[in-house]
Steps between C-alpha positions, in 0.01 A plus 500: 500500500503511882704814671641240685661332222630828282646583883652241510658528135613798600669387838677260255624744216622708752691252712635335221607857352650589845661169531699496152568855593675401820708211299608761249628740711633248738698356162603799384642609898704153470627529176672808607598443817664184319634753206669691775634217686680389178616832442648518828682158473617603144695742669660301792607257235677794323655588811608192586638462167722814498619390886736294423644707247534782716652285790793423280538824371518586943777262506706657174476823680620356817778335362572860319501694801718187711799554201436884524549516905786236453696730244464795680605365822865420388 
């Protein structure tokens, strides 16, 4: 075979090998940067879940501490 040719089959092999390298890391970069991304929005949903819950429990105090100045005013 020519060295031209088996130089070329190498210049392939390795571009191909540093090419599917490249896609596999790049995946694997995405998939956690996605991973984290849903992590992150997993826990504004949680804290937008507990908001409301914790804006009415605000109020209850409120409305606690309004009868408690009232009665210790007269």
């Amino acid at each position: 075979m020519d060295n031209t040719i088996i130089v070329a089959l190498i210049s392939l092999t390795g571009t191909l090998g540093g090419s599917l390298g490249g896609i596999l890391v790049s995946s694997k970069l995405t998939n956690f940067r996605l991973q984290q991304l849903e992590n992150k929005v997993a826990e504004h949903n949680s804290f937008a879940r507990r908001m409301p819950v914790l804006e009415e429990r605000i109020e209850q105090f409120e409305h606690r501490i309004n009868r408690m100045e009232e009665h210790y005013d007269d």
